[in-house]
N, C-alpha and C positions, 0 to 999 in steps of 0.2 A: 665698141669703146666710146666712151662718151667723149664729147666736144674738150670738157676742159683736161679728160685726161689724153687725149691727142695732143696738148701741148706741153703737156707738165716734164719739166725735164731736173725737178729737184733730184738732189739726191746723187746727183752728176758729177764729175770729176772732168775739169775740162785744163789745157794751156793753151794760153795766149801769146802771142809772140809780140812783139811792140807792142807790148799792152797798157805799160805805163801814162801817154799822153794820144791825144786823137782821135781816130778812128780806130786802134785797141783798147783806149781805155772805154770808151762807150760801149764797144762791146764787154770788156769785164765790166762795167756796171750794170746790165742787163744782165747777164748770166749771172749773177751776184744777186740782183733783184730776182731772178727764177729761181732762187733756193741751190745754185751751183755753188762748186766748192774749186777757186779759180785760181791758177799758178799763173801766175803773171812776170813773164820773163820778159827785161829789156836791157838792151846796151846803157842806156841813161842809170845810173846809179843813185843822181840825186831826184830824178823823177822817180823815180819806183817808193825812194823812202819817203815820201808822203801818200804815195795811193791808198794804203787801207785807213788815213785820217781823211781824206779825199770821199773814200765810199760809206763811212760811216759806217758800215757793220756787213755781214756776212762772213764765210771763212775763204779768206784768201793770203795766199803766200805771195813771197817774191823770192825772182832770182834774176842775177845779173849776167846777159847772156849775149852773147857775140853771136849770134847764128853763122858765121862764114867759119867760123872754128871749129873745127873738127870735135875737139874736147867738148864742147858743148851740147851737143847732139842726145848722147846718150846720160850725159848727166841731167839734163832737162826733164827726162821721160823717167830718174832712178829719183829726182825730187819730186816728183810728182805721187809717185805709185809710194814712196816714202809717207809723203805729209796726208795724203787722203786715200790711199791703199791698189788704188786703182786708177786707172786714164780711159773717161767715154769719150771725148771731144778734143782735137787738138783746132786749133785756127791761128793759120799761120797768116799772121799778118803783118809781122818786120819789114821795109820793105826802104830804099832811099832812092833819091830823086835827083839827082845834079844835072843840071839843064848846062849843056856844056853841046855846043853844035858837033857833029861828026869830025867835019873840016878841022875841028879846034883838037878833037878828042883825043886822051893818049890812055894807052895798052892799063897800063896800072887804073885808070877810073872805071872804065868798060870790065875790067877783070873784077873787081870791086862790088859792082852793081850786080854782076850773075852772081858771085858770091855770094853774096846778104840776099837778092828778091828771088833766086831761085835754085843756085846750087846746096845752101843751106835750107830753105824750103821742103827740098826733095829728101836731104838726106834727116831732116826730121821726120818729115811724112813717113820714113822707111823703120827710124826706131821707133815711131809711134806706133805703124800699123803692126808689129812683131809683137810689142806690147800687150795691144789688142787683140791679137791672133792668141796668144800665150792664154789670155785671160778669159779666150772660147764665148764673149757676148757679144761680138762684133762693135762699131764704132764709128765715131764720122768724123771725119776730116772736110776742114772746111777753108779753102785758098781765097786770099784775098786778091784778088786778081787788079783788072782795070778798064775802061773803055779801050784806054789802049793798048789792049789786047787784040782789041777788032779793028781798030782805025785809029791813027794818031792824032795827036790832039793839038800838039805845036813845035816846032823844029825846037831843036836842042833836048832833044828827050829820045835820041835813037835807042840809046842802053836800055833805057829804062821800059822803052818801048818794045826791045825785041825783049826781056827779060820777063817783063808781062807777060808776053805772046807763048813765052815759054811755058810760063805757070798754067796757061789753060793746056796748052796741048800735055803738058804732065798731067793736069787733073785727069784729064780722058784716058789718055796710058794707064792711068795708078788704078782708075776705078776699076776698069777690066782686071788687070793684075790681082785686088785685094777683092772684090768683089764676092768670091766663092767663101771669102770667112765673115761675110758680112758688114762688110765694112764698107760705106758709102763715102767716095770723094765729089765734093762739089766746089764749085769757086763762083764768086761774088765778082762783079764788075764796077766797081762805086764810078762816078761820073766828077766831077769836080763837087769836092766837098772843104766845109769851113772848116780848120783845125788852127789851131796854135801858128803854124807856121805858112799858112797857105798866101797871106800877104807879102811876106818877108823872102827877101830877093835868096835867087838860091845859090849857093857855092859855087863862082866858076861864072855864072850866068851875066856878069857886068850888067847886068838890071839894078837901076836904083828904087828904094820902096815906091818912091811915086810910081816909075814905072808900071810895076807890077800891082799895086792898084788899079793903073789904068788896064793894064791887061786883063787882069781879073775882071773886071765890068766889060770889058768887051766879051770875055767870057760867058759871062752869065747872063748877057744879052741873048745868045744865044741857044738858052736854053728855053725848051717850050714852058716851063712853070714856072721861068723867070724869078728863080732862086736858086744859090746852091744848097749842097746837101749838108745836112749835118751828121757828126758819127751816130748818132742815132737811130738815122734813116738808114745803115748799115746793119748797126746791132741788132736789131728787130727783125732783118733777114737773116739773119746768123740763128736768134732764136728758132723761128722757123725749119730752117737745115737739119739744126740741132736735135729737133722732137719730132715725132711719130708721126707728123705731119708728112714729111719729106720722107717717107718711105720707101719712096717708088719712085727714088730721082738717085740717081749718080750719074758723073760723067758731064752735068748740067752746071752751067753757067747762068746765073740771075742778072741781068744788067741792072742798075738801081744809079740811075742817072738824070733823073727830071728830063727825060727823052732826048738830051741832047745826042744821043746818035741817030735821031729822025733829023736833025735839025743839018 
């Protein structure tokens, strides 16, 4: 197979989960730039209705989607196979963050957080992979995981932190599981990346924005390439996953962090 058809993943059918702003929308701009054909599902309503004037062309849908909803699971996977006939790709990358210490923590946030970053995760990953199985050409699923998955990164992030932790030990579970129908699970580790809201004090956290600008530069002091990442530097390993490249990987975790876990 030649080099540029090792990458070529047009022609594709893929959903995105938080796709609308950040680190999902860069990834559906690149799958979109690959000649994909991209459902872009997000809780945000008023972000989604600007995405396809946002990407300027390709085919891509939206849907407005709660992932902690049950209802949502299986209508995700029927608007998908609906608007482009079929689903190669799912990447679940939905995912929230309220920096809210343990000590402080109450039952309803922590329940919240497994919900959205991994108990609706898995139960997408589940009609997804059926989908795929049904459809007999295998497929790939691809988890947007975290660094801290592997090590935490600063107090007030325990939810978020063990719920991460989750998404990789489910990637490893699921690959085995779906494996025999061809179907490759992998999950991504982004490292501190710039998005819309990465300044902006988070829910709960009593940080004021100075604050968390200063945090953030204490941050990113500590990274060895002394920048953070941008959705970008995400999407482009997703493209990767996604094509013929990544054959002979499931089960596998990509850290894409500016080495901050050496640091």
């Amino acid at each position: 197979m030649a080099t540029k058809s090792v990458f070529d993943i047009s022609g594709k059918a893929a959903i995105v989960t938080g796709g609308a702003l950040g680190i999902g929308f860069g990834i559906v701009t690149r799958l979109v730039e690959a000649g994909v054909e991209v459902l872009v599902a997000d809780v945000n309503k008023e972000a989604l209705e600007t995405v396809p004037n946002r990407l300027k062309g390709g085919k891509v849908r939206t849907l407005v989607l709660d992932i902690s909803k049950e209802e949502g699971w299986e209508k995700t996977i029927k608007a998908c196979v609906s608007d482009f006939g079929k689903l190669d790709i799912l990447v679940n990358n939905a995912g929230i963050y309220p920096q809210v210490p343990m000590l402080k923590m109450d039952p309803a946030t922590f329940d919240k957080v497994y919900a959205i970053n991994l108990k609706g995760l898995a139960f997408l990953s589940k009609a997804a992979a059926l989908q795929m199985i049904k459809q007999g050409k295998g497929g790939r699923i691809i988890n947007i995981a975290s660094i801290d998955s592997l090590h935490p990164s600063m107090v007030g992030l325990a939810a978020y932190d063990s719920s991460k932790g989750g998404v990789w030990s489910f990637t490893k579970n699921f690959a085995v599981e779906v494996a025999p129908h061809g179907i490759l699970v992998n999950a991504i580790a982004p490292g501190g990346i710039a998005t819309e809201g990465t300044a902006q004090p988070l829910a709960g956290s009593g940080f004021t924005e100075a604050q968390m600008k200063e945090m953030m530069a204490g941050f990113t002091a500590r990274i060895p390439l002394k920048r953070m990442g941008d959705p970008d530097d995400i999407a482009k390993v997703v493209l990767f996953l996604a094509s013929d490249a990544a054959n002979y990987m499931t089960g596998s975790l990509m850290v894409v962090d500016g080495g901050m876990l050496l640091s």
